[in-house]
C-alpha positions in Angstrom: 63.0 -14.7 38.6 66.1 -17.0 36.9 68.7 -14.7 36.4 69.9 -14.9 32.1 72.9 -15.8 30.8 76.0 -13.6 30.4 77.7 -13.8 26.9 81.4 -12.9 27.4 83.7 -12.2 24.7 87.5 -13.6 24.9 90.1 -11.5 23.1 93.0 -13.4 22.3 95.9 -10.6 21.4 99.1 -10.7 19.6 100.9 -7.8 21.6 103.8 -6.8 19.9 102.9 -3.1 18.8 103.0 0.0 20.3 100.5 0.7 23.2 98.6 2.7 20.9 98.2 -0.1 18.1 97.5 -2.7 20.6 94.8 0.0 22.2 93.5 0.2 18.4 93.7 -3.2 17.8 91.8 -4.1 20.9 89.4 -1.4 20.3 88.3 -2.6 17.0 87.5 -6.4 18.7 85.3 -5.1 21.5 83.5 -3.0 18.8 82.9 -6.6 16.9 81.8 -7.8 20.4 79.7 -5.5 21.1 78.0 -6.0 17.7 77.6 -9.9 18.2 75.8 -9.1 21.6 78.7 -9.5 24.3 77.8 -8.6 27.1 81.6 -8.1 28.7 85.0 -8.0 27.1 88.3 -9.7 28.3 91.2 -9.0 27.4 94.8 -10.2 28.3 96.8 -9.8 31.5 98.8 -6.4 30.8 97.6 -5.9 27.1 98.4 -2.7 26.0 102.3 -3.4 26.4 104.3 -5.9 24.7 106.0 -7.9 27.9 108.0 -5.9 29.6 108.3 -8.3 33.0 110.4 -10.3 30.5 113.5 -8.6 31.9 114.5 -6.1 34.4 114.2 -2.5 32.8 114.2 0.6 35.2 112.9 2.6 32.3 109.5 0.5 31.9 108.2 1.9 35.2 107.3 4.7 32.9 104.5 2.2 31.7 102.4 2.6 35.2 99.4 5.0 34.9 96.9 6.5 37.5 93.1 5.7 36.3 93.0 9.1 34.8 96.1 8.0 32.2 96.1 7.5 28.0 94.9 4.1 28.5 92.4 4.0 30.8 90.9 7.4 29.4 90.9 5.3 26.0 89.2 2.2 27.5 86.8 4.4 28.7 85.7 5.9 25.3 85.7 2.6 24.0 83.2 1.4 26.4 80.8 4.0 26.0 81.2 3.4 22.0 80.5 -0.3 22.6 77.7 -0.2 25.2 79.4 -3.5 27.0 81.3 -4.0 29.9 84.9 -4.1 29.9 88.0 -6.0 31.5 91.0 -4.2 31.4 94.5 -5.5 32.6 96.5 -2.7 33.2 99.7 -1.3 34.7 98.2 0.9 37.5 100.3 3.8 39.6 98.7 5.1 42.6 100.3 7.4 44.8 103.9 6.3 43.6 102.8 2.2 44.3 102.7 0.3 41.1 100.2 -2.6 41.0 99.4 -5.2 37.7 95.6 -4.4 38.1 92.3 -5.3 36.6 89.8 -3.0 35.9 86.3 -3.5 34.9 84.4 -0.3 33.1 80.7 0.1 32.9 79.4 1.2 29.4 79.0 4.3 30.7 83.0 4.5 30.9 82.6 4.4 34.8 85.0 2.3 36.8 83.3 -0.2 38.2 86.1 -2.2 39.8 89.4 -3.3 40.1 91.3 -6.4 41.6 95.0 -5.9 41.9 97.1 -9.1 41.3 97.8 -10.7 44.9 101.1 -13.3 44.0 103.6 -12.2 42.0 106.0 -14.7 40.3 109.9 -13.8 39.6 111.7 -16.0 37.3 113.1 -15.5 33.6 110.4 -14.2 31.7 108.1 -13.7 35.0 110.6 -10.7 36.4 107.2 -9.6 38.1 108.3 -8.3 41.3 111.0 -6.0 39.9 108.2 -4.1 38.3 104.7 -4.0 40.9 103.7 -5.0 44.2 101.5 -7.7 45.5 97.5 -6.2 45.7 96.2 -4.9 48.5 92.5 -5.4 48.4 92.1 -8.8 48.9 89.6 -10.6 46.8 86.0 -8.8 46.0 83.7 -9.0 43.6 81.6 -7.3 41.2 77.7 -7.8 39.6 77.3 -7.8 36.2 73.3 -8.2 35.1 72.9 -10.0 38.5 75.7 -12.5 38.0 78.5 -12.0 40.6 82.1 -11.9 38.7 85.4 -12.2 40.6 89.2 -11.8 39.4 92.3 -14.1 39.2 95.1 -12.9 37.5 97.4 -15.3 35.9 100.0 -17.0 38.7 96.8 -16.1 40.6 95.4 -19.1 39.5 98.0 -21.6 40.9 96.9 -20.6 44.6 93.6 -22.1 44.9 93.1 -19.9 47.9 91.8 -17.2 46.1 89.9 -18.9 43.8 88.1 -20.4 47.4 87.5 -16.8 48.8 85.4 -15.9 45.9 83.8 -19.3 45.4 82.8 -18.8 49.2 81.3 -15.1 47.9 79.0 -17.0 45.2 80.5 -15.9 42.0 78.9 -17.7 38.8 82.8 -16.6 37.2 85.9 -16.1 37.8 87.8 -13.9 34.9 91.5 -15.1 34.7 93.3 -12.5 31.9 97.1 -14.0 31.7 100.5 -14.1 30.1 101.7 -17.6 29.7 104.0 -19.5 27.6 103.6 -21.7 25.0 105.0 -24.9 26.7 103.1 -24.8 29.8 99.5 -25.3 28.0 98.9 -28.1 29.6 99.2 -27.5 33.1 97.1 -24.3 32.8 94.4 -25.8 31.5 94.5 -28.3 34.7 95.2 -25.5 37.2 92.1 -23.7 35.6 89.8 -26.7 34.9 90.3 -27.4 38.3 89.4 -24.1 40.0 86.1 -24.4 37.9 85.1 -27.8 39.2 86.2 -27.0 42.7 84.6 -23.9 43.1 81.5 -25.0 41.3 82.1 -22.2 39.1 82.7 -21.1 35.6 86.6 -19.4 34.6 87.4 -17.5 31.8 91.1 -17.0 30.5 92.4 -15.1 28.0 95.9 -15.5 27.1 98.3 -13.3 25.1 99.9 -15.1 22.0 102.7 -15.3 19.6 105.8 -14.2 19.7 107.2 -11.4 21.5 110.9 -9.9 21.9 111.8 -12.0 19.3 112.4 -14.9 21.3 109.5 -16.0 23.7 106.4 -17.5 22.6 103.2 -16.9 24.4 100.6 -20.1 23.8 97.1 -18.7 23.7 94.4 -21.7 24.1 92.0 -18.7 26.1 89.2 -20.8 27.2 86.3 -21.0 28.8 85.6 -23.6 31.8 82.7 -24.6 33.2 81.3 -25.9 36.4 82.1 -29.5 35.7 85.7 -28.6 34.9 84.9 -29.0 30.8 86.3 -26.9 28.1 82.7 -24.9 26.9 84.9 -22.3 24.3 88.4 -21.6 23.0 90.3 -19.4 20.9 92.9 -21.8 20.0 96.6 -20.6 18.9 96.0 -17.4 16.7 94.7 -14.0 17.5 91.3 -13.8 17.7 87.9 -13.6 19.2 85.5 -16.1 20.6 82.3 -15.9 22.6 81.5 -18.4 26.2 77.9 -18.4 27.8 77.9 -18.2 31.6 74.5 -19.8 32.4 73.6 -19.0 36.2 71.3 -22.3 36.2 74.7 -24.7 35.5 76.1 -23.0 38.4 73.1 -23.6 40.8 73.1 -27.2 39.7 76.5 -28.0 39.8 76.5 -26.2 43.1 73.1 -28.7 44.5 74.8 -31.7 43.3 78.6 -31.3 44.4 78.3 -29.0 47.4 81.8 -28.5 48.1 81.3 -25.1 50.0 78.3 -26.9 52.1 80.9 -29.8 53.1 83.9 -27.6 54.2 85.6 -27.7 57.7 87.3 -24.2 57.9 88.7 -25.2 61.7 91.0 -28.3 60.6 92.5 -25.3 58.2 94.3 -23.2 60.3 97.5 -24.7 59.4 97.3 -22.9 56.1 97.6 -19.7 57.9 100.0 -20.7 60.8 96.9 -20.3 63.5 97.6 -23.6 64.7 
């Protein structure tokens, strides 16, 4: 039996409120969603905080929650009121660790499964590092509707290494929630584009947008890429919502006709991890 397509809803967020009003504000879109017939929600790379990595602040640890914390106990309500499936970036503690972690919640509010973001950038406005730790469970994957789903979270994106390990796993998508700036459009939509045609997948990645701190601008352009590397949906610049179709039979075809996993040589690669 073909497997059907998964309609996934991109949330493009202006996050200069409070955690509670962006947690409203991002409620009330995955409501909408839910009404147009999403199947699964994204939502921005750390979204319930206006960016705090922007600078090195000892008192913004106090952001990190366990899984049983205000936001993720919201997010789980709004799930269940939705009846979809939900990706939420969020600023996880566990057991004193801090991680930048994406969950994924069942309509039933259940956790279904998180990815914990595996490079970390530190530069001005990136102060990543100061704040959370490199992940620690590799790469996996979840099923949605029988459509396997992977992570990448932002500077993920610019190792294509990770992008491989779950095109080797057979995802039809990779979900990319991220924080990026206005003038680096372009090459995002190359490093992106690029991971989609490679991995003869689908990406989807949802940005954060407009102005934050007063001085940095964060560029939007979410989109959604397909198998062929092409542009299939986009938000543009302003907050907002828009809807991409994952099609499982684009992803077997592109997959028959450039078989890029098929032709690999994993042995003439062992430079990449010093085995040499």
């Amino acid at each position: 039996m073909a497997l059907a397509a998964l309609k996934v809803a991109l949330i493009q967020m202006n996050l200069t409120g409070t955690p509670e009003r962006n947690l409203d504000t991002a409620a009330d879109s995955i409501r909408e969603a839910g009404r147009q017939g999403a199947d699964l929600a994204l939502l921005p790379e750390l979204f319930p905080y206006p960016w705090f990595p922007v600078r090195e602040d000892a008192t913004h640890f106090a952001l990190a929650e366990p899984d049983t914390g205000p936001v993720m106990v919201r997010m789980r309500d709004v799930a269940r009121e939705s009846a979809i499936t939900l990706v939420v970036p969020a600023y996880e503690l566990d057991a004193g660790r801090r991680f930048n972690t994406t969950y994924v919640l069942a309509p039933t509010g259940d956790i279904l499964f998180r990815y914990r973001k595996s490079h970390i950038p530190y530069h001005p406005g990136w102060f990543e590092k100061y704040y959370y730790e490199p992940g620690n469970l590799g790469f996996p994957v979840f099923y949605l509707n029988g459509l396997t789903i992977g992570v990448q979270t932002c500077w993920d994106n610019l190792f294509p290494e990770g992008s491989r390990i779950l095109g080797q796993k057979g995802v039809h998508v990779i979900l990319a929630p991220r924080g990026t700036g206005k003038a680096s459009l372009a090459r995002w939509r190359t490093a992106l584009a690029a991971n989609a045609l490679a991995n003869n997948c689908y990406v989807v990645s949802v940005n954060r947008v407009g102005l934050e701190g007063g001085s940095y601008m964060f560029g939007g352009d979410s989109a959604a890429f397909d198998p062929d590397g092409g542009v299939s949906a986009e938000c543009g610049t302003e907050p907002g919502m828009t809807f991409a179709t994952i099609d499982p039979a684009i992803v077997d075809r592109s997959r028959s006709e450039w078989p890029f996993h098929y032709d690999r040589r994993p042995s003439l690669y062992r430079e990449l991890t010093g085995e040499a």
